[in-house]
C-alpha positions as CSV (number, residue, x, y, z in Angstrom):
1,X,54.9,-105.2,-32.4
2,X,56.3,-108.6,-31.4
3,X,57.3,-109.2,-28.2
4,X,58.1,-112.1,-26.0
5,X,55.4,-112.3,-24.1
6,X,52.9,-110.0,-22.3
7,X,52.2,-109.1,-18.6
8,X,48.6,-108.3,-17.4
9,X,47.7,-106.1,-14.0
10,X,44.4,-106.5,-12.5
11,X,43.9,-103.1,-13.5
12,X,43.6,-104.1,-16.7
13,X,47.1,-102.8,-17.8
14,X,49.0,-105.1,-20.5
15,X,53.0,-104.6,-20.4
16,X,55.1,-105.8,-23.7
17,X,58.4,-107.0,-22.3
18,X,61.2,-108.5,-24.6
19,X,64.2,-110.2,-23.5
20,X,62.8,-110.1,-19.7
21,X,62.6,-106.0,-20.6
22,X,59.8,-104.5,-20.2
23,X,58.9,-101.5,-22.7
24,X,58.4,-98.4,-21.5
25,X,55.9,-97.4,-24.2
26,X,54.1,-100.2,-25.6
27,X,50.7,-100.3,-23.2
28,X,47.1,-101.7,-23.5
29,X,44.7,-101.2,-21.4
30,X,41.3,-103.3,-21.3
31,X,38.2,-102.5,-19.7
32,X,35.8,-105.0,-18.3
33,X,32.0,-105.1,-17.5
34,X,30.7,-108.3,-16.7
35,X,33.1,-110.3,-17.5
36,X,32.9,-109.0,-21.3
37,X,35.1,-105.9,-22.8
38,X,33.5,-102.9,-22.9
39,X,37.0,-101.0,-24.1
40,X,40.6,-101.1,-25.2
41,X,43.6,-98.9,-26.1
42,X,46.9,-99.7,-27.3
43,X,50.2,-98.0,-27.7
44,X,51.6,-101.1,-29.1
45,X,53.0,-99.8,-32.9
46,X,54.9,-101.9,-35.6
47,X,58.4,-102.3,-35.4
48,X,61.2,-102.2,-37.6
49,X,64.3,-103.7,-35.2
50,X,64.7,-103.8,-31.7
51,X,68.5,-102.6,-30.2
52,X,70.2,-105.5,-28.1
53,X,69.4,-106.1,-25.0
54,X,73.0,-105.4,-23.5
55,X,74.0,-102.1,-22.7
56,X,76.7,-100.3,-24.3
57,X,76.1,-97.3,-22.9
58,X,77.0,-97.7,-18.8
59,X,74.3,-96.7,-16.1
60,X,76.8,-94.3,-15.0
61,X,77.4,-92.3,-18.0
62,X,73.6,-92.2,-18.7
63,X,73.1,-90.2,-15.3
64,X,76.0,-87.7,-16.2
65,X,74.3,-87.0,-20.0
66,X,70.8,-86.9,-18.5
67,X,71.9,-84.7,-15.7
68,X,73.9,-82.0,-18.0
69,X,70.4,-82.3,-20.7
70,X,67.8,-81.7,-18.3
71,X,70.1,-79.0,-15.4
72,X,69.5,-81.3,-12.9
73,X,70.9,-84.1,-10.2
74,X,69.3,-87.8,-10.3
75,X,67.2,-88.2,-7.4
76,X,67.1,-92.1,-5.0
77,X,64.6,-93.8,-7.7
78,X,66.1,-96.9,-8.5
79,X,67.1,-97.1,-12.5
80,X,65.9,-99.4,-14.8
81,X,66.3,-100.5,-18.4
82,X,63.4,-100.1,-20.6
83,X,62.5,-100.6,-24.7
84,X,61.6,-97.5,-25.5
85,X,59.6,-97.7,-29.2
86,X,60.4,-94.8,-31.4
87,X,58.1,-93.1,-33.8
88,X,60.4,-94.3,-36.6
89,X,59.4,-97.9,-35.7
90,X,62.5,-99.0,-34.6
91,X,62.9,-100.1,-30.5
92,X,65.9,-98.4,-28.6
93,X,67.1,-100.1,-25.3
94,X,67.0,-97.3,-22.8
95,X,68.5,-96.3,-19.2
96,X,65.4,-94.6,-17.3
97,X,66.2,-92.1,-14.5
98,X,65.0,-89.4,-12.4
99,X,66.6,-85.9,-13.1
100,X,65.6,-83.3,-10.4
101,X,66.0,-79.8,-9.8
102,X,65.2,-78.7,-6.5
103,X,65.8,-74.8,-7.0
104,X,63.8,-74.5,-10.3
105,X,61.2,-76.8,-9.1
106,X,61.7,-79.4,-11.9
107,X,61.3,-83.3,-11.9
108,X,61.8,-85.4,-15.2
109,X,62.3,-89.0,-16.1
110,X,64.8,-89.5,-18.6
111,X,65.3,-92.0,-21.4
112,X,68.9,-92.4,-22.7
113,X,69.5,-94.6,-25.4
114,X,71.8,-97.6,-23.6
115,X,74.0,-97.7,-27.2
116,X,74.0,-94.2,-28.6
117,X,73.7,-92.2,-25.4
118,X,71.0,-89.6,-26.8
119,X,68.3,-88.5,-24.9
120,X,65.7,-90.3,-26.7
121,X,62.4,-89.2,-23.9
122,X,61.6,-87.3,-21.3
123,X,58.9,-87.1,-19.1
124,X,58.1,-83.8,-17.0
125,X,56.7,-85.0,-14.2
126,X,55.7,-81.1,-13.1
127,X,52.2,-80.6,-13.8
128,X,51.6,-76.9,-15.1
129,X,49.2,-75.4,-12.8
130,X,48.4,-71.6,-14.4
131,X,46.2,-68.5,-12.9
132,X,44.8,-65.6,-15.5
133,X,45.6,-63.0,-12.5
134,X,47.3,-60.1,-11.7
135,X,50.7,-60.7,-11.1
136,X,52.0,-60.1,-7.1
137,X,54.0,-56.9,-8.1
138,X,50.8,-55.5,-9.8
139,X,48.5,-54.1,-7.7
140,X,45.6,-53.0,-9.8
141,X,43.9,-53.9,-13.2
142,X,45.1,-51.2,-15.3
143,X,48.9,-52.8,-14.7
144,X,47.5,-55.8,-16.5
145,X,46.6,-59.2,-16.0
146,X,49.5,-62.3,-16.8
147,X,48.6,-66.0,-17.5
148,X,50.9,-67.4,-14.4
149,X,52.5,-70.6,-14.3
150,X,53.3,-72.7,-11.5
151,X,54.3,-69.9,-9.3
152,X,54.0,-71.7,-6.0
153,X,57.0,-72.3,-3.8
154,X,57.6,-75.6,-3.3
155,X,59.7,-75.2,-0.4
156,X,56.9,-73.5,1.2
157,X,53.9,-75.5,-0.1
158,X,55.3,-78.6,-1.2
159,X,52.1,-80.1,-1.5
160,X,51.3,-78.0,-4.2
161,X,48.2,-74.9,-3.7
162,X,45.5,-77.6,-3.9
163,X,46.7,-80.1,-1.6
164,X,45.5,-79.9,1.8
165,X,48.1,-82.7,2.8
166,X,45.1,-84.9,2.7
167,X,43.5,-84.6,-0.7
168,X,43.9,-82.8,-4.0
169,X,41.0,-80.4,-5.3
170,X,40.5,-79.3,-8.5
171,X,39.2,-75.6,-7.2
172,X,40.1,-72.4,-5.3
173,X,40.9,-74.2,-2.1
174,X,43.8,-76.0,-0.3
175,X,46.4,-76.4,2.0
176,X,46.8,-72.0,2.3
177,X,43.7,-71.0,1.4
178,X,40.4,-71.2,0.6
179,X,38.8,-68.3,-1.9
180,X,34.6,-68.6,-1.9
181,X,31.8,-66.7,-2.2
182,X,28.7,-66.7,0.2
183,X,30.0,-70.2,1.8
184,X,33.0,-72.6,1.6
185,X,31.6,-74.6,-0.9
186,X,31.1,-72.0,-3.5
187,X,34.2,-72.4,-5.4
188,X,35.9,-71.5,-8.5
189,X,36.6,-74.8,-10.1
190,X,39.7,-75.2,-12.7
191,X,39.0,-74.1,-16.6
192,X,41.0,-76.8,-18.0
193,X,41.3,-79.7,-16.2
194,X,45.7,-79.2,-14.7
195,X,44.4,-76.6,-12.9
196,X,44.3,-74.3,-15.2
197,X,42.1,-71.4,-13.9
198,X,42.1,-68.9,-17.2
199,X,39.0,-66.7,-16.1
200,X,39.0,-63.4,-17.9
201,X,37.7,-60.4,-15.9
202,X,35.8,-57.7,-17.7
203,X,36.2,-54.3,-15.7
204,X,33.4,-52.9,-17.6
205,X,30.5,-55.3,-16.3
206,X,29.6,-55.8,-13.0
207,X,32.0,-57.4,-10.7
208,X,28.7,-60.0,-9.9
209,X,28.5,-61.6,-12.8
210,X,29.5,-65.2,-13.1
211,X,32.8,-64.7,-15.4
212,X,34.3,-62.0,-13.1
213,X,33.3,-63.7,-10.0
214,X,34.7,-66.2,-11.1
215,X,38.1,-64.4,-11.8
216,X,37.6,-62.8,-8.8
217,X,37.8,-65.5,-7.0
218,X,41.0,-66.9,-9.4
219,X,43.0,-63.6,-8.7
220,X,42.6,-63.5,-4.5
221,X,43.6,-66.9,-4.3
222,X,46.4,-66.5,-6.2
223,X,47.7,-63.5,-4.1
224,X,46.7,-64.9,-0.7
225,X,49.1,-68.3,-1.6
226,X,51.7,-66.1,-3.0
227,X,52.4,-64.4,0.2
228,X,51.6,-67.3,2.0
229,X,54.9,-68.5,0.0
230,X,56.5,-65.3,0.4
231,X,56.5,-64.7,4.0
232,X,57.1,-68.8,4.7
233,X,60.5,-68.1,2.7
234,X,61.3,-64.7,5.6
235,X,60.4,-66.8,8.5
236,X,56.4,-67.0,9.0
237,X,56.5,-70.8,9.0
238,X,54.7,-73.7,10.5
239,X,56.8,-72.6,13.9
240,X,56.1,-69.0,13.9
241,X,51.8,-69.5,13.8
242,X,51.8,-69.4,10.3
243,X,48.1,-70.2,8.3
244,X,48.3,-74.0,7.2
245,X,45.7,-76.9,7.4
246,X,48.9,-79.6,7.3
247,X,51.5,-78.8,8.7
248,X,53.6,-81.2,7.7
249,X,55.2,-82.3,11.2
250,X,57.0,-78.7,11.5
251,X,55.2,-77.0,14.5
252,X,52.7,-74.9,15.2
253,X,48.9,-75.9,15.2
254,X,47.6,-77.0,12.1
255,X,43.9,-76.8,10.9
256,X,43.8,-73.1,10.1
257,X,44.1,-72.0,6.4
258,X,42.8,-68.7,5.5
259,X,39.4,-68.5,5.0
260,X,39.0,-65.8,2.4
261,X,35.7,-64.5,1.4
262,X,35.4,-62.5,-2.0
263,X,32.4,-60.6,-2.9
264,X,31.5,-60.7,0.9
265,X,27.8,-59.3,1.6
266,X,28.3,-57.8,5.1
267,X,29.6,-54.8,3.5
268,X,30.9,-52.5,1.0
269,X,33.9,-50.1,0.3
270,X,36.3,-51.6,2.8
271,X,38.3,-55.1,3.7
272,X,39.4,-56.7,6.7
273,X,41.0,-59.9,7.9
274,X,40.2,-61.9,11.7
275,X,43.2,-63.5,13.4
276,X,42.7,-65.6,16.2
277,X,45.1,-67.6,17.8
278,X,47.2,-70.2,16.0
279,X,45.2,-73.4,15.3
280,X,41.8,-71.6,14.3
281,X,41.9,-70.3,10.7
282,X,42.2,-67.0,10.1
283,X,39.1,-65.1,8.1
284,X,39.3,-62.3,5.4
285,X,36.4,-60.9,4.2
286,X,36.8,-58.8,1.1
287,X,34.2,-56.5,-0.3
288,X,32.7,-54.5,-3.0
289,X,32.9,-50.6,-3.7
290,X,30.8,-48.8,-4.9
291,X,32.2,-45.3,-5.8
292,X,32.8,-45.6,-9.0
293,X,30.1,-47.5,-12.2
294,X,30.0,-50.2,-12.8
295,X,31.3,-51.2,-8.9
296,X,34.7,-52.8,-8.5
297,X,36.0,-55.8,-6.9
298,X,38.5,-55.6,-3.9
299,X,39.9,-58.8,-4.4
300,X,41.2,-57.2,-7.9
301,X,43.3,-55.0,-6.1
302,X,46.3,-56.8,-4.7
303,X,47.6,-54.3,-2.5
304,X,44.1,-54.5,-0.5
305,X,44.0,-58.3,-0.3
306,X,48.3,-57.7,0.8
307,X,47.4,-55.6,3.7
308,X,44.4,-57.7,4.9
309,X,46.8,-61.1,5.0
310,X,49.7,-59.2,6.6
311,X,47.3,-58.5,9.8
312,X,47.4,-61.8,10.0
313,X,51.1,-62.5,9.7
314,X,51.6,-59.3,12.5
315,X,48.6,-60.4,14.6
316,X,50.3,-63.8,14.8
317,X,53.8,-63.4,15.0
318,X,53.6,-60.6,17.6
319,X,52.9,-62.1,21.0
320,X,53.9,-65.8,19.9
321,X,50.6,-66.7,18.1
322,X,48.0,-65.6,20.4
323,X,46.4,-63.1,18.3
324,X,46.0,-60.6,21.3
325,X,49.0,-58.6,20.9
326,X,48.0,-55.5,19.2
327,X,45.1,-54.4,20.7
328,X,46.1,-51.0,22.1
329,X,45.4,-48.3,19.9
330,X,49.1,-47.5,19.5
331,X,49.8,-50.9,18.7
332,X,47.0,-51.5,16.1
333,X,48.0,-48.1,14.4
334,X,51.5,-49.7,13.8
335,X,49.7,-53.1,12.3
336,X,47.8,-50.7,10.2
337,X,51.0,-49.9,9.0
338,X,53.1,-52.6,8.5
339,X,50.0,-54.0,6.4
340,X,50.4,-50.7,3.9
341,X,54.5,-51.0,4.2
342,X,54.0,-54.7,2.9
343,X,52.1,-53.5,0.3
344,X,54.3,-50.8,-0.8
345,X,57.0,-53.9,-0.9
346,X,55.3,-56.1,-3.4
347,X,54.9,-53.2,-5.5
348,X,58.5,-51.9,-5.6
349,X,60.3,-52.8,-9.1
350,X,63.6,-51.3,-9.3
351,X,66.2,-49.8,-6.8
352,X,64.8,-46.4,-6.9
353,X,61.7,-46.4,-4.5
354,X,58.9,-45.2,-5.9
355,X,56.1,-43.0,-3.7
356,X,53.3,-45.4,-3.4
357,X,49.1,-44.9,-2.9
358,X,47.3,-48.0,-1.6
359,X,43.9,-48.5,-3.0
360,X,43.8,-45.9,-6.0
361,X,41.9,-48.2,-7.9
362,X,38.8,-48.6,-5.9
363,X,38.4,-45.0,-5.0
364,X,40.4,-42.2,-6.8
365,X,43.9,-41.6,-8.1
366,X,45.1,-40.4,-4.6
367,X,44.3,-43.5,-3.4
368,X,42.6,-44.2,0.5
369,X,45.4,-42.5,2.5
370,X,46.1,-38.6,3.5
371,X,49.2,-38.5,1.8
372,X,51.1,-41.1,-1.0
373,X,54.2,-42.8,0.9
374,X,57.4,-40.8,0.1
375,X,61.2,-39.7,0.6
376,X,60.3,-36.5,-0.6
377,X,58.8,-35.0,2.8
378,X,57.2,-32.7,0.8
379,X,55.0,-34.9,-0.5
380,X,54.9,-37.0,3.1
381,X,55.5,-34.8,5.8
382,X,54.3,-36.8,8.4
383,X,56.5,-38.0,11.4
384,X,56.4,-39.4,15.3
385,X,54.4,-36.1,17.1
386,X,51.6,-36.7,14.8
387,X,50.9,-39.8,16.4
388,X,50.1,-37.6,19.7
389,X,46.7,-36.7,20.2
390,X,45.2,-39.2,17.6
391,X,42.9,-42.0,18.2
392,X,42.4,-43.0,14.8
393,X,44.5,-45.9,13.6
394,X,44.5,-46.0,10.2
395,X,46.3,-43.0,10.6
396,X,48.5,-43.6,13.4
397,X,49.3,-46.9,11.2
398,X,50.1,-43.8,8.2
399,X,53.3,-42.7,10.3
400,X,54.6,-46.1,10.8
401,X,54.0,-46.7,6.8
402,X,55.6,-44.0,6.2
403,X,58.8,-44.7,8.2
404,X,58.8,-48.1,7.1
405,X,59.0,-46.4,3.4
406,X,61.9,-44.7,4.0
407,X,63.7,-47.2,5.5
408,X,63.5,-49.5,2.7
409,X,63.9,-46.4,0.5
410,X,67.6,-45.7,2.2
411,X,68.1,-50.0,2.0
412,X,67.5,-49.9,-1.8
413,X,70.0,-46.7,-2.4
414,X,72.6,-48.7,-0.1
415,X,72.2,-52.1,-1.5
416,X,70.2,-52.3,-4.6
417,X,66.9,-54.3,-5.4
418,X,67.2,-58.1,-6.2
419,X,64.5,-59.3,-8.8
420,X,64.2,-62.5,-6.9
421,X,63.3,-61.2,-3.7
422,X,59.8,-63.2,-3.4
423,X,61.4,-66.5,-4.4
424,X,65.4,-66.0,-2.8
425,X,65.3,-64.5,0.5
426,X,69.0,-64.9,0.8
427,X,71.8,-61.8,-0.1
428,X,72.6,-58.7,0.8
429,X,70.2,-56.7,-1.7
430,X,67.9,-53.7,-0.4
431,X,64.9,-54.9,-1.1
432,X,65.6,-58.5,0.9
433,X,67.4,-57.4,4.0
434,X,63.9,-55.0,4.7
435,X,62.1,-58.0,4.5
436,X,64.1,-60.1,6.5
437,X,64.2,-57.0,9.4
438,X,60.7,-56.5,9.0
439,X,59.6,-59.7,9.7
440,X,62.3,-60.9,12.2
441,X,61.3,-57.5,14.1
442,X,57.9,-58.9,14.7
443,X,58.8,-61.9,16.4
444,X,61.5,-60.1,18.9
445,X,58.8,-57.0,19.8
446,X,57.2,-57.0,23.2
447,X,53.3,-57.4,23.3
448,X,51.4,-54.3,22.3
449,X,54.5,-52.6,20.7
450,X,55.2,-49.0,21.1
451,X,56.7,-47.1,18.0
452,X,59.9,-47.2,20.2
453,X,59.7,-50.6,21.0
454,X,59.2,-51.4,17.5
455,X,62.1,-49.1,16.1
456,X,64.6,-51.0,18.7
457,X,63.2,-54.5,17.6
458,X,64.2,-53.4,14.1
459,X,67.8,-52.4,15.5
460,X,67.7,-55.4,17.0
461,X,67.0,-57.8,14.7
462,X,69.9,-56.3,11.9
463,X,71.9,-57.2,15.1
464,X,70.9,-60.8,15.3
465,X,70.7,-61.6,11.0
466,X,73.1,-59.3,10.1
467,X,75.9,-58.2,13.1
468,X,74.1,-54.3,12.9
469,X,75.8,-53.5,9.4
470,X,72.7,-51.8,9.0
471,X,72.4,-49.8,12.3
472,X,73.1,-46.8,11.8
473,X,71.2,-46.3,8.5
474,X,67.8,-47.3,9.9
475,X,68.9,-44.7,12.7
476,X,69.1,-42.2,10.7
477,X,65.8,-42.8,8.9
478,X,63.8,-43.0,11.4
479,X,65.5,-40.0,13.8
480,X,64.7,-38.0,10.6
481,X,61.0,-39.0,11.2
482,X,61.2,-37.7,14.6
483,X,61.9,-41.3,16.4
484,X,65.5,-40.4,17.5
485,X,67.4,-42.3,20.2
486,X,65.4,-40.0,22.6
487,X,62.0,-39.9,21.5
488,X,59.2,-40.5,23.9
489,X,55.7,-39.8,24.3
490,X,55.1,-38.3,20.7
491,X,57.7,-35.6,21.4
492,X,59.9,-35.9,18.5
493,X,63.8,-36.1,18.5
494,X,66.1,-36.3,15.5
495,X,69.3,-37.8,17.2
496,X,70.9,-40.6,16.8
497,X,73.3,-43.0,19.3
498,X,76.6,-41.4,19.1
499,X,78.6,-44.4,17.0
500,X,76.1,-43.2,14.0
501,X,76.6,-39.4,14.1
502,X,80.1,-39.8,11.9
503,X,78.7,-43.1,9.9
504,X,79.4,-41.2,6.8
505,X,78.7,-44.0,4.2
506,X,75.6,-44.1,4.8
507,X,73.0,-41.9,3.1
508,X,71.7,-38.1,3.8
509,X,67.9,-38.7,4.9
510,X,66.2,-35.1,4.1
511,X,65.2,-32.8,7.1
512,X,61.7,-32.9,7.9
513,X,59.0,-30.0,8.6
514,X,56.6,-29.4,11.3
515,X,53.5,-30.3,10.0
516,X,50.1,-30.1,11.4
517,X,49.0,-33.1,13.5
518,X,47.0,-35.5,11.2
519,X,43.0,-35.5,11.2
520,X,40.7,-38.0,13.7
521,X,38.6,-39.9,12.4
522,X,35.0,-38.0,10.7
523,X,32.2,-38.9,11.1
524,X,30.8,-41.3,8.3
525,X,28.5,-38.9,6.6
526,X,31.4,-38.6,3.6
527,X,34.0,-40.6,2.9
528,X,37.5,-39.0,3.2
529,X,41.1,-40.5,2.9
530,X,42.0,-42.3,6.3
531,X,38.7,-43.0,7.1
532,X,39.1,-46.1,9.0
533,X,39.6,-48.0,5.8
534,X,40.9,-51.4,5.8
């Protein structure tokens, strides 16, 4: 290539520049050791004609052509015109922007041609982070694994999953999370440098060797960000005692990511998760079972690593951060229970809700509770009197589940299911507006929740998001559960406030029968559904 002249960095770059232009692709590099080369490389090619160095294409134009190419707006980088050397040989003068999309989570720079006006170049700037995993709405292996890419949310991890606002990592830890085995520093570290973690788990062998570990450790830190992402997008942010080591000047006390231990040795055939109070990270300690040969892996069934992370979400956003606010045995039934209703929510696909059984895949098809979530009160009869009496909260955290079910159940039939619920938390679809009440709810409950003080914060938050255009339909579902507007003490009542009794848009919720009260706690000798699991 000729060129005018060259300019040298002390990094040992070499620029080609022309006219006072530099070129955008014509680099060497030069190594030194010394004093003497020890290595070079060029991208300096042989050229046929180089284009004038005066524009005919204006700066202006160039934004409006790159901007319609690459579905973006040009961000505040400053333009510049570069030579741009084509594979033909010949040397195009170029504008060179920055085309962004903030929505789809792009970023290019953009060479147009400064006389034809094509796009003759474009760099992504987006690296392509990708997870072999099980996708969020999946819960078990049988669903099947995905090869994911880039699913984090940059609006609620703009630093990326391994960025701890400090430093980037090239493993299963960062800003969110961190996904080990044994101790912090044993890692998964990246297939494919990218982060590219394509570990393939094998269902057959034993969850311990290094592969599946390995995927193991790939899949729980992949779900644990994802609803890190997910709730931040409903409202558990920075300010609300969310889990974040930076946090980026937004509130809250920073310092705490999730610690989350897969493959933990303490114990076998159960999970659970540790919140302490904001600023002190929150630990999750997922386990092996062994009912079934070979054993399988907790941390490859999503909807058990989605109800551990959501005790942390209720723990913390009840009781503004503290951690202490659901220590009665009433109120830790009902965080039993919001951790299976968020669960059941990832799993949902379509507009019809589907009955759902947590934890089928480590145990047995009928899964770990006494009945499967349902409309059909036949299949689910349980409701608020079965609370009374029971001391076991896994199944006082059943009735709430349950309720919670039905409630987004009657939200899908009234306003449909949005496919982009974990990425848009905005519109008016089913699926969304229970998310939003669910987690808004949390924040407006007293300390150590009743059932009734945590069906009024729901009426109460559809008050505050959405002027109550949702009143009288989460009435109705939950007075057909037994917690009418006169329930107390576990004594059900079926009534709702009198402006609901004649809201005849909104849908028929099924009479429910008297069932009997649901079983305490056994003793461990065998293990039965509801057996203080998770």
């Amino acid at each position: 290539m000729c060129v005018h002249r060259l300019i040298s960095f002390p990094n040992g770059l070499i620029l080609g520049v022309q006219n006072g232009i530099p070129f955008a692709n014509a680099v060497a590099n030069v190594a030194f050791k010394d004093d003497k080369i020890v290595a070079f490389g060029s991208s300096f090619v042989k050229t046929k004609n180089i284009a004038s160095s005066t524009p005919a294409v204006s700066l202006d134009k160039a934004i409006s052509i790159a901007e319609n190419a690459l579905d973006g707006k040009r961000n505040e980088h400053p333009a510049a015109l570069e030579y741009y050397a084509k594979p033909d040989g010949s040397v195009v003068l170029t504008h060179v922007l920055q085309v962004q999309n903030e929505a789809t989570d792009t970023w290019y720079e953009a060479f147009v041609d400064a006389h034809s006006g094509e796009v003759v170049s474009v760099t992504d700037f987006v690296a392509d982070a990708s997870y072999h995993v099980l996708p969020i709405n999946k819960m078990v292996i049988p669903e099947g694994l995905e090869t994911i890419v880039d699913p984090q949310i940059t609006s609620a991890s703009p630093s990326g999953w391994h960025n701890d606002g400090s430093s980037e990592s090239d493993s299963t830890t960062g800003n969110n999370v961190v996904a080990y085995k044994g101790s912090q520093s044993s890692l998964t570290k990246e297939s494919e440098a990218g982060h590219i973690y394509s570990y393939i788990v094998d269902p057959e062998t034993e969850p311990s060797t290094e592969n599946n570990l390995d995927a193991a450790r790939t899949n729980a830190f992949y779900v644990a960000n994802m609803i890190h992402d997910i709730t931040y997008l409903y409202g558990f942010t920075e300010a609300s005692y969310n889990f974040q080591n930076t946090n980026f000047d937004k509130g809250g006390k920073a310092e705490d990511k999730v610690l989350l231990s897969v493959q933990d040795a303490s114990g076998t055939n159960n999970a659970n998760f540790a919140t302490p109070p904001d600023g002190q990270s929150g630990r999750c300690r997922m386990y092996l079972w062994t009912l079934t040969k070979p054993r399988r892996d907790g941390s490859f069934e999503n909807d058990i690593i989605a109800h551990e992370l959501t005790h942390g979400l209720t723990n913390r956003m009840t009781g503004g951060g503290t951690g202490r606010c659901l220590q009665t045995t009433e109120a830790g039934g009902m965080g039993e229970g919001w951790s299976d209703a968020f669960a059941d929510w990832l799993w949902q696909k379509s507009g019809t809700i589907q009955d759902y059984k947590l934890g089928w895949y480590v145990y047995k098809p009928e899964g770990i509770r006494t009945h499967p979530y349902s409309t059909d009160a036949a299949v689910n009869p349980l409701k608020y009197s079965n609370v009374k009496g029971n001391y076991a909260v896994h199944n006082i955290g059943e009735v709430w589940a349950n309720m919670l079910h039905n409630v987004h159940g009657a939200l899908l039939d009234a306003h449909g299911f949005s496919d982009t619920a974990f990425t848009n938390p905005d519109g008016d679809a089913g699926n969304v507006v229970f998310m939003r009440l669910f987690i808004d709810a949390l924040a407006i409950q007293p300390c150590n929740p009743t059932f009734v003080n945590a069906r009024d914060a729901w009426i109460q938050a559809d008050a505050n998001r959405y002027e109550g255009t949702h009143k009288c339909l989460i009435w109705k579902v939950f007075a057909s559960k037994g917690l009418g507007a006169k329930a107390e003490k576990f004594v059900d009542n079926f009534d709702v406030p009198d402006e609901c009794k004649d809201a005849t848009e909104e849908p028929e919720v099924p009479d429910v029968p008297d069932v009997p009260d649901v079983p305490e706690e056994e003793e461990e000798e065998t293990i039965s559904p509801g057996e203080g699991w998770l």
